[in-house]
N, C-alpha and C positions, 0 to 999 in steps of 0.2 A: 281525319284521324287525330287522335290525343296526343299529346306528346310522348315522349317514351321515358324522354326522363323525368318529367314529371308523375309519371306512373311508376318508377322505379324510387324514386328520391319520397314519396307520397303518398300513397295507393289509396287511404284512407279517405281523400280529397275526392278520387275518381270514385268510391266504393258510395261516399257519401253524396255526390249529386247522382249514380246511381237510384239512392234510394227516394232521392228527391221527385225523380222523374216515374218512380214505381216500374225499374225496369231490375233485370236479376243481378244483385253483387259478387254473382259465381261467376258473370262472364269475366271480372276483374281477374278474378284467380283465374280462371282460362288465358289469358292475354300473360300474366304474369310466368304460367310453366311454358306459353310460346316463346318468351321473350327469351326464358333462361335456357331451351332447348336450341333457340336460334343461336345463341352467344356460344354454347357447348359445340355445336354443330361447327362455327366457327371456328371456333380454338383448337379441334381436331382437323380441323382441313389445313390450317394454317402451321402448323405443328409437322404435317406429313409433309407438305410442303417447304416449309426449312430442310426438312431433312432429306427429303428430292433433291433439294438444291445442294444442300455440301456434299452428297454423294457423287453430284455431278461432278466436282472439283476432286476428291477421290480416286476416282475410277480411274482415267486419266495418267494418274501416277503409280497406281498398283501394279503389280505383277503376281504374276503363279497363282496359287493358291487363295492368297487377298483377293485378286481381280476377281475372279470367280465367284467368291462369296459375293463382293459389292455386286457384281452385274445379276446375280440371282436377288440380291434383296431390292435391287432398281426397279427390277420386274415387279416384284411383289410389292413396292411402293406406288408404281404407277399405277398397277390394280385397287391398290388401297387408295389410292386419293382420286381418282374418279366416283369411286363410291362415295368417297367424303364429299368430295364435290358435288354429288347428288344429293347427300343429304343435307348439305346447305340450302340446295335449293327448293326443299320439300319443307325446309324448315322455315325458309321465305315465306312458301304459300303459306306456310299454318298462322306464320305470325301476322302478315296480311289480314287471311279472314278473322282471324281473334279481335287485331285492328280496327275492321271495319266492324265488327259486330256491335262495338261499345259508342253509343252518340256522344258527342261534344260533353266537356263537363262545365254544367251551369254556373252562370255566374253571381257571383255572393248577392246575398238581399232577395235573390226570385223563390218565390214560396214554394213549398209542394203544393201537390195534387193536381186535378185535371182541369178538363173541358172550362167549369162553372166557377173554379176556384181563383180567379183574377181579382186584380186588384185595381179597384177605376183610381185613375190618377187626379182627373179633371174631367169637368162637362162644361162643353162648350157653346155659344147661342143658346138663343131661343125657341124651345118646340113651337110649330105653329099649333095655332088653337082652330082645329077643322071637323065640323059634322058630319059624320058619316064619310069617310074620306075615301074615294076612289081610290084602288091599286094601281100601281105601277103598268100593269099589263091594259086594264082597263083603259086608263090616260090616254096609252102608247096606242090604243085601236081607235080611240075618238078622234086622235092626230094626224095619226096615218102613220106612226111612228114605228111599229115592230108588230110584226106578223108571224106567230108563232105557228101558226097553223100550215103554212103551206112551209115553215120550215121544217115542221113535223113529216107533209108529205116527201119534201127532197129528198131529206138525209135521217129523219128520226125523232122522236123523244128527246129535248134538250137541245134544240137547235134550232133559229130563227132567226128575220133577216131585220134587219135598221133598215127601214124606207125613209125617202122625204126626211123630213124637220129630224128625224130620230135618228137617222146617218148623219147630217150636219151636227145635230148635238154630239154625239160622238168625235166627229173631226173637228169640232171646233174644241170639246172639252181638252181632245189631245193638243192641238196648236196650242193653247194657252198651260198646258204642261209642259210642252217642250221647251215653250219660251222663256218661263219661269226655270227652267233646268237651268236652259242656255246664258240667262241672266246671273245663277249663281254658279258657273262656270263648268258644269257639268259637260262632256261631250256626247253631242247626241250619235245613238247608231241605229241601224235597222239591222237587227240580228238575222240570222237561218231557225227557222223553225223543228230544221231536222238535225240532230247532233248523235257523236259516234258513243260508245257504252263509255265510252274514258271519262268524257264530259258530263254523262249523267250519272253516273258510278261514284266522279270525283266529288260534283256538288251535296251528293245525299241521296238522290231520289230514288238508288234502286236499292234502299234498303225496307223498311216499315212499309214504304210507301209505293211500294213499286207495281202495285197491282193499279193505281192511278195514273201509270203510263202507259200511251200508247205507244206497241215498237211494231217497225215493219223488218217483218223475218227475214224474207226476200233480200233486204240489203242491209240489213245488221244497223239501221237507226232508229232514232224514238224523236216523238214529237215531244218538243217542250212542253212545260205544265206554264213556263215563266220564262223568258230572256236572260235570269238570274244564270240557268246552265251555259247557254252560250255566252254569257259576260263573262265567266270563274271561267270558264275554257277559253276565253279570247289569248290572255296569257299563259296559260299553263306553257310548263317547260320554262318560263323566263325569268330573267333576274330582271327587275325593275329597278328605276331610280322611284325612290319614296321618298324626296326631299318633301313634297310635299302630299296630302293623299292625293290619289289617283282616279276620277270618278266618269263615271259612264250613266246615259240615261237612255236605256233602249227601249226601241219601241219593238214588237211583234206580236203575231197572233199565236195564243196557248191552246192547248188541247189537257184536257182532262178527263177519263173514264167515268170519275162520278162514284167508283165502286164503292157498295156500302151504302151511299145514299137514297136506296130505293124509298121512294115514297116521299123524303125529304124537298121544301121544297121546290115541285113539279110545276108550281104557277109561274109562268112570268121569265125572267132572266137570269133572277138571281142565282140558281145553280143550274150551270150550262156545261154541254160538252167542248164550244169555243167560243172563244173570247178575246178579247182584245186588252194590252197593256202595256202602260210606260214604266219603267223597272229602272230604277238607279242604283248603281253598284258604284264601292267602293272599295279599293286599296288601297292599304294604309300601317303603318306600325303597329305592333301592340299595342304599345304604352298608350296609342292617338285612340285605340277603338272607342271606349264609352264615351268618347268627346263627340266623333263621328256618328255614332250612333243615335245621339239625340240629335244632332246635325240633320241626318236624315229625317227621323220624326218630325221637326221645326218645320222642314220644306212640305212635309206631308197635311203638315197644319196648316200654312200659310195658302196651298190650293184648297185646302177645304174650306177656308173662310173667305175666298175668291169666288167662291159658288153658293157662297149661303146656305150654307149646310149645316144646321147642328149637329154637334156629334160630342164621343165622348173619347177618351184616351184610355186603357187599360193594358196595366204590367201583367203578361198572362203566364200561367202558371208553367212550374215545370214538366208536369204531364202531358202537357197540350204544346209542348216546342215542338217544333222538328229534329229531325236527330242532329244536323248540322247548328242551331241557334242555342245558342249561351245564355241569350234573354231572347226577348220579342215584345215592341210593344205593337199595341193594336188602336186603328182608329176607329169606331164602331160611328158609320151614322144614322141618325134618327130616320125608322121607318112610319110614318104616319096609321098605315094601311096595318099594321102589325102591332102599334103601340110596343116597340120595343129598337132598340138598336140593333144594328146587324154588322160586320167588318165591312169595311171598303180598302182596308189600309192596312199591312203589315210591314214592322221594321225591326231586321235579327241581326245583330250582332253574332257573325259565325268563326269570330276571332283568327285561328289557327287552322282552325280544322278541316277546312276546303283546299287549302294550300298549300297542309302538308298532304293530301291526296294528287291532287295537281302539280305538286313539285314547283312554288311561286316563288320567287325569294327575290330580298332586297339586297344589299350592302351596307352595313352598316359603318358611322364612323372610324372603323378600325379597317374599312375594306371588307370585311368578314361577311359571309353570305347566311343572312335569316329569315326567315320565315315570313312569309307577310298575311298581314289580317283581311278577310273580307266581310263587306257588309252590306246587306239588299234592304230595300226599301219602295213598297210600289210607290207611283204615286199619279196613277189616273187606272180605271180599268172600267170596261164595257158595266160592269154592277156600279158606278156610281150615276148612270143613267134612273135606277131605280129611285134612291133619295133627291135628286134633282126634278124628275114629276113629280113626288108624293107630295117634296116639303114648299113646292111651288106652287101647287095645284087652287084655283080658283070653284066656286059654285058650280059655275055652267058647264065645267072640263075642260078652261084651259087653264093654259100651264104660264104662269109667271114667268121669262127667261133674265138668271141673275145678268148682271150689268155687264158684267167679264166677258162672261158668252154672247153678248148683243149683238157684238161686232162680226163673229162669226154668222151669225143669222141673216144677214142682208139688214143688218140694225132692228131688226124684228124685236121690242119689249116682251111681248105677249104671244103665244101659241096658241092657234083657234082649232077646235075640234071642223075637222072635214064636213 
């Protein structure tokens, strides 16, 4: 959620990344007459209740005719401030979902517009120079590597399993994630795949994007999209020590609907219903977020050039955040088989705004309890299998294996088609 008094002291600031993100400047003014209906709501309940209260004191001392009155207007106080009292709490919900209605307000420098409208920062490596280059899926069947087909028979469309070399690719990719986490002091966790509405409600997901959750009805959870929900819930409810930031590198498997993607796509792995990912999460001050935040991206670089990856960095627009990120940059790597880049990486700065749904907070040097920032960042997921065959791929179909991963291979250089 926004801050409030930032909305209040501001509104212009909220009204204008509004338009940044192409989303309506009325919900502003909605948020603004809940704010001031909650505050009134308030001042009337509090008001009858002063006056509850010295009547208590009152009555007591009365006689005859006074007593009378007072105990006839107690009555008709206690009726009236239950109502009040109701209407405080009607005015909660309203200011809530006004609350939640409005995403993060972006932050300075991030352009409008959508999807296409990013901004490349930097490119990084060298494209390989390959004729006619085998796809990702193709590679993966000459290896032995991923079998989409009999994942189609198990479970469906969008789902498929890592056999042989393609599963060790996988577990080895992530071991040398996790160690690089554990190297820059990261704590690794193995998150829960299933989380309660609080924790997906608090991170973002069940707003814009909620038709891309899967929830089970039967017992009131949802499958993660990202380890991101269950990291931002690990704490919720707590005050933390942020002497320094606080960082987490979880591993779990995501689950995503796909809704909207019909047709997008459909070869291969790249857009799956599950998957696998390393997610590092950060807590941390305000003032630390943009420090943090390319903190993250750095680590996201540093494994993508651990694997020989070309790729590119791009500041992506404000149409295309999430309702939670302030910014977001992206790592896009180089697809051979597609002659274009594709994401493998994403790193949002979600400042405030998780936290003040979650209820996270620090102490600040005065003791005084504030708000704390969060910040995600993948940094390994089952799709960087895809630019790992393409940009390695040899004549005959095998697959170069970069030097990092060698060791996870049984020392294996090279992957030979079966």
């Amino acid at each position: 959620m926004i801050d409030l008094r930032l909305l209040r002291e501001d509104p212009e600031t909220v009204r204008a990344s509004q338009r940044l993100r192409g989303e309506p400047e009325s919900l502003v003014d909605d948020l603004l007459s809940a704010d001031e209906r909650r505050r009134a709501a308030v001042g009337r309940f509090e008001a009858l209740r002063a006056e509850q209260k010295q009547l208590g004191k009152r009555v007591p001392k009365a006689t005859g005719e006074e007593k009378a009155a007072l105990l006839t207007r107690t009555r008709e106080l206690s009726a009236e401030v239950k109502t009040a009292e109701a209407a405080v709490g009607e005015a909660d919900r309203e200011l809530r979902r006004a609350q939640l209605a409005i995403p993060n307000v972006v932050e300075e420098g991030v352009r409008p517009g959508g999807e296409d409208d990013f901004v490349v920062l930097r490119e990084v490596g060298d494209r390989p120079t390959i004729d006619n280059p085998r796809d990702h899926l193709e590679l993966g069947e000459l290896l032995g590597a991923i079998d989409v087909e009999r994942g189609a028979k198990v479970s469906g469309s969008r789902f498929y399993f890592l056999t042989g070399v393609g599963a060790l690719l996988q577990f080895g990719l992530f071991q040398l994630a996790i160690a690089q986490a554990v190297e820059h002091g990261l704590i690794p966790v193995i998150t829960p795949s299933l989380v309660k509405p609080e924790a997906m409600e608090g991170t973002g997901f069940l707003g814009a994007h909620a038709s891309e959750v899967y929830r089970l009805e039967a017992d009131d959870l949802y499958l993660v999209g990202t380890s991101e929900v269950a990291l931002a819930g690990y704490h919720m409810g707590e005050i933390l020590d942020l002497a320094e930031p606080l960082r987490y590198a979880g591993s779990s498997s995501c689950y995503r609907r796909e809704a909207g993607s019909y047709g997008k796509d459909t070869r291969g792995i790249i857009r799956v219903h599950q998957f696998d990912k390393i997610e590092m999460f950060s807590y941390c001050r305000p003032e630390q977020a943009r420090e943090e935040h390319l903190r993250l991206l750095g680590w996201e670089e540093e494994l993508l050039a651990k694997v020989e990856i070309p790729y590119r960095v791009i500041d992506v627009a404000a149409g295309d955040l999430g309702s939670s990120a302030a910014r977001k940059y992206d790592c896009e790597a180089w697809v051979p088989s597609q002659d274009r880049y594709r994401e493998v990486t994403s790193a949002s700065n979600c400042t405030t705004f998780q936290s003040r749904r979650l209820n996270i907070r620090y102490r600040d040097a005065d003791g005084r309890t504030q708000t704390a920032a969060t910040l995600n960042g993948t940094l390994a997921t089952t799709r960087w299998l895809v630019p790992i065959l393409e940009n390695h791929q040899q004549p005959d179909g095998s697959v170069r294996v970069p030097k990092a991963l060698q060791p996870y291979l049984g020392g294996r250089d090279v992957l030979e088609p079966r």
